[in-house]
C-alpha positions as CSV (number, residue, x, y, z in Angstrom):
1,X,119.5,87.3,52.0
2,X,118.8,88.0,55.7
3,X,118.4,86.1,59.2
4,X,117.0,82.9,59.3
5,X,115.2,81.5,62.3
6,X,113.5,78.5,63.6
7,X,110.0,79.2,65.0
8,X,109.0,77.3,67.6
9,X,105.7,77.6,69.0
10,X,104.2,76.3,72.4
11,X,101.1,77.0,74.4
12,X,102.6,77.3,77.7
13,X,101.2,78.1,81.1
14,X,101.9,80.9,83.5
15,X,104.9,79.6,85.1
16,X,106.7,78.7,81.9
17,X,106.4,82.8,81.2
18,X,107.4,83.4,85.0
19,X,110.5,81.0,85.3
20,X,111.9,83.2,82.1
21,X,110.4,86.5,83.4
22,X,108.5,86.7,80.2
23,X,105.2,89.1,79.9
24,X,102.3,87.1,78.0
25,X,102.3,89.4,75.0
26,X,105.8,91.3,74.1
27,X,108.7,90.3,72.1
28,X,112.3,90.7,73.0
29,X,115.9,89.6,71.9
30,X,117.0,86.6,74.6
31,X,119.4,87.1,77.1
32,X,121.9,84.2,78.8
33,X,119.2,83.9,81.5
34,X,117.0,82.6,78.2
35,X,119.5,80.2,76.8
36,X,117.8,77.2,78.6
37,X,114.5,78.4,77.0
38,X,114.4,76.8,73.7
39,X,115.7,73.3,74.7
40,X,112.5,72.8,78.0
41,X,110.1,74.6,75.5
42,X,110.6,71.4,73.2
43,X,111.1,68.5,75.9
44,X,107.8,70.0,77.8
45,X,105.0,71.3,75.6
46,X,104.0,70.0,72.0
47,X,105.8,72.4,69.9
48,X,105.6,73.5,66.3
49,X,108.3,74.4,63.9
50,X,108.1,77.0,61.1
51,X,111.0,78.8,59.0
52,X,111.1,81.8,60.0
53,X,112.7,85.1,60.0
54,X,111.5,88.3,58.1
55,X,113.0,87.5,54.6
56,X,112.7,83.9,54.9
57,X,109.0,84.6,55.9
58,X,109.0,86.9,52.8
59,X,109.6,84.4,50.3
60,X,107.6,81.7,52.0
61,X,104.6,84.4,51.0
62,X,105.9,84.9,47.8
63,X,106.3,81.2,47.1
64,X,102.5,80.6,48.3
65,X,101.1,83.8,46.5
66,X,102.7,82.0,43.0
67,X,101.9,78.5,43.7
68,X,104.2,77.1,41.0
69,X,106.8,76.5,39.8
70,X,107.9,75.7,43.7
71,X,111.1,77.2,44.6
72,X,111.2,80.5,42.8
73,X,112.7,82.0,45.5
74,X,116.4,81.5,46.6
75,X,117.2,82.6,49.6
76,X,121.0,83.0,51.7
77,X,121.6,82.8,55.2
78,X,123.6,81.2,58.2
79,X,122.4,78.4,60.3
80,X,124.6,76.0,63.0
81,X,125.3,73.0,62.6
82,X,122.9,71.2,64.9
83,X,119.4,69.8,65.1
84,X,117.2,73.0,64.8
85,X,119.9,73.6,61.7
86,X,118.7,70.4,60.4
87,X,114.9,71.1,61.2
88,X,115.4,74.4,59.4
89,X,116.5,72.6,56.5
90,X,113.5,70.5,56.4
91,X,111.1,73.1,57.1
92,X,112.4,75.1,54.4
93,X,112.2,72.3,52.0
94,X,108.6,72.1,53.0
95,X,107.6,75.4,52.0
96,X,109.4,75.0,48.5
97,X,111.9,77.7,49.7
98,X,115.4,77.3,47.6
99,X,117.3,77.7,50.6
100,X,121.2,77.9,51.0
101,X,122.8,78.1,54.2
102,X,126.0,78.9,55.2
103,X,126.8,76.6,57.7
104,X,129.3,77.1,60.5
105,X,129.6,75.5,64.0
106,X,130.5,78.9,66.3
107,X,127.1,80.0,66.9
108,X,123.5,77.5,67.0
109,X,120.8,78.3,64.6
110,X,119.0,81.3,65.2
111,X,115.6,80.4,67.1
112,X,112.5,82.3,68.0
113,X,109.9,81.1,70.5
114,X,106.9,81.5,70.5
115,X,105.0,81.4,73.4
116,X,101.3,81.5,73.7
117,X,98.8,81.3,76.5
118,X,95.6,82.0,75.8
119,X,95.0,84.9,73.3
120,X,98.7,86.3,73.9
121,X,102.3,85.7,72.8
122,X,105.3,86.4,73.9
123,X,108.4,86.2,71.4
124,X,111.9,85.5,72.6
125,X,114.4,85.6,69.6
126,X,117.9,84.2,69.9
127,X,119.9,85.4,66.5
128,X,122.7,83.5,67.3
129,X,124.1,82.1,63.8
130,X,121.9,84.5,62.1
131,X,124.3,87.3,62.8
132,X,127.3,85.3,61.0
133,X,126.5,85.7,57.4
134,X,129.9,85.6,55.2
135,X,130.7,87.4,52.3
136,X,134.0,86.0,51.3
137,X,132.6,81.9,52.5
138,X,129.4,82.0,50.8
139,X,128.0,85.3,48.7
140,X,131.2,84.8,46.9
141,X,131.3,81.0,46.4
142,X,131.1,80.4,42.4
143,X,128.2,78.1,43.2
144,X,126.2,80.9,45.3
145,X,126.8,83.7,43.1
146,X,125.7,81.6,39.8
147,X,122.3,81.5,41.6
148,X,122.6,85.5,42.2
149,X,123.0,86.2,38.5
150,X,120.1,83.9,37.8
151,X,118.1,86.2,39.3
152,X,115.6,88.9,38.0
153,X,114.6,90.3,42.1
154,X,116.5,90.7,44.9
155,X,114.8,91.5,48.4
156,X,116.5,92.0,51.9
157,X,115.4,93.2,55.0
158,X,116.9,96.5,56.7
159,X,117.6,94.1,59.8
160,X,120.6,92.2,57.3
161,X,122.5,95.9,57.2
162,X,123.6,95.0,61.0
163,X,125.4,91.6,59.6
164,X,126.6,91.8,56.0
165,X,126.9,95.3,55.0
166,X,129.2,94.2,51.8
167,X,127.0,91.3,50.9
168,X,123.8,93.5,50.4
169,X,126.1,95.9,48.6
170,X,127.7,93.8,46.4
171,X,124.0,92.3,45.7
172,X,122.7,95.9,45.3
173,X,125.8,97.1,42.7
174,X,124.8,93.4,40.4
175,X,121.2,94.3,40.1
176,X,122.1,97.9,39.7
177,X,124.3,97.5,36.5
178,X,122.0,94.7,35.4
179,X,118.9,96.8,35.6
180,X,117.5,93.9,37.8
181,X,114.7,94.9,40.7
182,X,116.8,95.5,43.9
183,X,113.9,96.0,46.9
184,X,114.7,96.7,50.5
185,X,112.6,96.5,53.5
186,X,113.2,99.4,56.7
187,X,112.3,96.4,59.2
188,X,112.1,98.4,62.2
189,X,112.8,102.2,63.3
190,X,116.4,101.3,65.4
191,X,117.8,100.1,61.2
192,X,117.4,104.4,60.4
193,X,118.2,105.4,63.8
194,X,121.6,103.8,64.6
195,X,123.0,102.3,61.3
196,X,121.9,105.3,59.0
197,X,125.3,105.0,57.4
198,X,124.6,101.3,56.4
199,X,120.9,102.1,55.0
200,X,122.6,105.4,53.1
201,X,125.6,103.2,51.6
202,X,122.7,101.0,49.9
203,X,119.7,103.5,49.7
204,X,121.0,104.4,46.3
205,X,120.6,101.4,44.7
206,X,117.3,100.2,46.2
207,X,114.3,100.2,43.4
208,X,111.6,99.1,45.6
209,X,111.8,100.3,49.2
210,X,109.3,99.1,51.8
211,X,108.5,99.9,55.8
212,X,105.3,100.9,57.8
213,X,104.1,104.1,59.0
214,X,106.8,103.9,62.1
215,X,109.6,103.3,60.2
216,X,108.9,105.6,58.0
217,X,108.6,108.4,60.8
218,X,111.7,107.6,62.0
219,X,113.5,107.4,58.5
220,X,111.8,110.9,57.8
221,X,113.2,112.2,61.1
222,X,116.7,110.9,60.5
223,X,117.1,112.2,57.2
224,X,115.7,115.9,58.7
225,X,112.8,115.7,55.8
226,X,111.1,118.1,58.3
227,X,107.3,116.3,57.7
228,X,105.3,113.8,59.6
229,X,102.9,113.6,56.5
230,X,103.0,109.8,55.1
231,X,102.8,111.2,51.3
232,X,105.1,113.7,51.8
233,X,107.9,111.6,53.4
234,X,107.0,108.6,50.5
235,X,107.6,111.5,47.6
236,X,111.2,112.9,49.5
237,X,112.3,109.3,49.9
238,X,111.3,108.5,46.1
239,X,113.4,111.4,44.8
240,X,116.6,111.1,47.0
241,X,119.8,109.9,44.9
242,X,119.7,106.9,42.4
243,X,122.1,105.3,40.2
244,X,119.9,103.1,37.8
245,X,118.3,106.1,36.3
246,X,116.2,103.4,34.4
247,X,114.2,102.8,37.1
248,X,112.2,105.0,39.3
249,X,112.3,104.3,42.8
250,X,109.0,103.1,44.1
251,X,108.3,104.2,48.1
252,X,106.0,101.7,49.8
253,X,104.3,102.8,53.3
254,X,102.3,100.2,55.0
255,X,100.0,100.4,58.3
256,X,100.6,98.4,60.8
257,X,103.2,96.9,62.5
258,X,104.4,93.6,60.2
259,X,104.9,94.9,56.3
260,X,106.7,91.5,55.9
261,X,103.5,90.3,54.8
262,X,102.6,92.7,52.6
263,X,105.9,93.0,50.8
264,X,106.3,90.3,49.4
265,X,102.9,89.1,48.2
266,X,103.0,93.1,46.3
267,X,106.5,91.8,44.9
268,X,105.3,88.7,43.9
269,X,102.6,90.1,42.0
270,X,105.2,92.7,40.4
271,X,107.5,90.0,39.0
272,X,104.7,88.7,37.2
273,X,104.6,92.1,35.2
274,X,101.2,92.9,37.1
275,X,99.9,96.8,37.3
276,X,100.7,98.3,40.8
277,X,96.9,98.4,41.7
278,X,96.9,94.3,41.5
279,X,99.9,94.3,43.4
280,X,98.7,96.4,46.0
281,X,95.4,94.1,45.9
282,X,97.5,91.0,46.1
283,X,99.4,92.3,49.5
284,X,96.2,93.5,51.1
285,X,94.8,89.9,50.4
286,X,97.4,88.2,51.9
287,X,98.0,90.4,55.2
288,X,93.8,89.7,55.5
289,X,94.7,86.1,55.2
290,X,97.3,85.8,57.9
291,X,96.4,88.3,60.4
292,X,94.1,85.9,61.3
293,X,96.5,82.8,61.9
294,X,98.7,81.6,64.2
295,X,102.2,83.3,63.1
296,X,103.5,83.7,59.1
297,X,101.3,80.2,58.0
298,X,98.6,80.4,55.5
299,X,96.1,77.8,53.8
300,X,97.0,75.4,51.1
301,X,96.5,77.7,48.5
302,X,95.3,81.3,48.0
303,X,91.8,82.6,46.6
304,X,93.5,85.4,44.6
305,X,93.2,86.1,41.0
């Protein structure tokens, strides 16, 4: 589960970036004076779609990292009920993602532009839909939980604890007394900073956690683990409360900015029974693969083994 989005991508000139008093490399959440944004970036530059968001960009990974069967990942979200809904749908279909939307008409499909001029890019997000997520009109649709109890994993991104706190938890408790692989990624400092009681309500549940060096400082901070050592933080995370006993809890710290990458090409790896060095191999492949692209997009097929 998390927030789904519809990349769009443009290079742009200068005065695109000033009409929006956009900065040529930054990212920021849109404001009204952005709402016309999306619509002109389309009708005047040749544009690009991808799915996007940090889970959905997750699976898309995971999916390329296993090749086949196509669709092993399932993935929940909301969307609008519009045409970037619609190319959402299709783009997801495209990377084999097994995607099922809740669909509702209040709020457009989440978007994030991408803007690019020259070696820079400037991100404007609009969540819109993406912050709409249902427990009781989807998560808990016969249909929708069927394809929850299918399931062996179960990833999310801190960022979903701002939208569907009971979703994630009633995900979290299934996987728990299923000894299933419940992971969860910190996504950015502000998820331990300002919704600490969220992260702590699932914390205790979560078998795999992953964030960067960042959001790990700021989770160390918040929980008053008095360290700034990396180790030290991973060990006093590791060992903090737990209800499957069965599993240890396994810390994962990243550098740089985006552990998206790397989390989900070291999960998909670890659903495949592999060692933790090969899964530690696999996501350090794959963040030196599309590091060096043009947003989350990747060759055909990886040169992993």
């Amino acid at each position: 589960m998390g927030n789904p989005l519809l990349d769009i991508s443009a290079v742009v000139d200068k005065d695109f970036l000033d009409k929006y008093t956009l900065k040529p490399n930054d990212q920021i959440l849109a404001e009204d004076k952005h709402k016309a944004l999306f619509d002109e970036l389309v009708k005047k530059f040749q544009v690009e779609y991808h799915a996007g968001g940090a889970t959905q960009n997750s699976i898309k990974i995971a999916q390329w990292m296993i090749q086949e069967p196509h669709k092993v990942g399932t993935f929940f979200g909301c969307i609008g009920e519009d045409k970037f809904g619609e190319i959402l749908k299709q783009k997801a279909e495209e990377a084999h993602i097994d995607a099922h939307y809740y669909e509702q008409s209040e709020e457009p499909t989440g978007t994030c532009a991408a803007c690019i001029t020259g070696y820079n890019r400037s991100l404007v997000a609009n969540l819109a839909a993406a912050n709409c997520y249902k427990k009781d009109k989807h998560l808990d649709l016969k249909e929708n939980w069927k394809l929850v109890e299918k399931a062996n994993v179960y990833y999310i991104a801190g960022f979903f604890l701002t939208v569907s706190l009971e979703s994630i938890l009633k995900v979290a408790k299934h996987a728990s007394e299923n000894n299933k692989l419940f992971c969860l990624n910190l996504s950015a400092p502000f998820i331990s900073q300002f919704f600490k009681d969220n992260l702590m309500q699932v914390l205790p549940y979560v078998d795999v956690l992953f964030g960067n060096e960042t959001e790990a400082a700021a989770f160390a901070k918040e929980m008053e683990f008095e360290t700034k050592d990396l180790k030290e933080i991973a060990k006093k995370t590791q060992a903090l409360p737990k209800v499957n006993k069965a599993r240890p809890r396994t810390v994962v710290f990243t550098q740089g900015k985006d552990e998206t990458i790397m989390a989900l090409s070291f999960l998909s790896e670890l659903v495949q029974e592999k060692p933790l060095d090969k899964c530690v191999k696999a996501a350090h492949y794959a963040a030196n693969v599309i590091i060096q692209r043009a947003g989350c997009t990747f060759p055909e097929k990886p040169d992993f083994s």
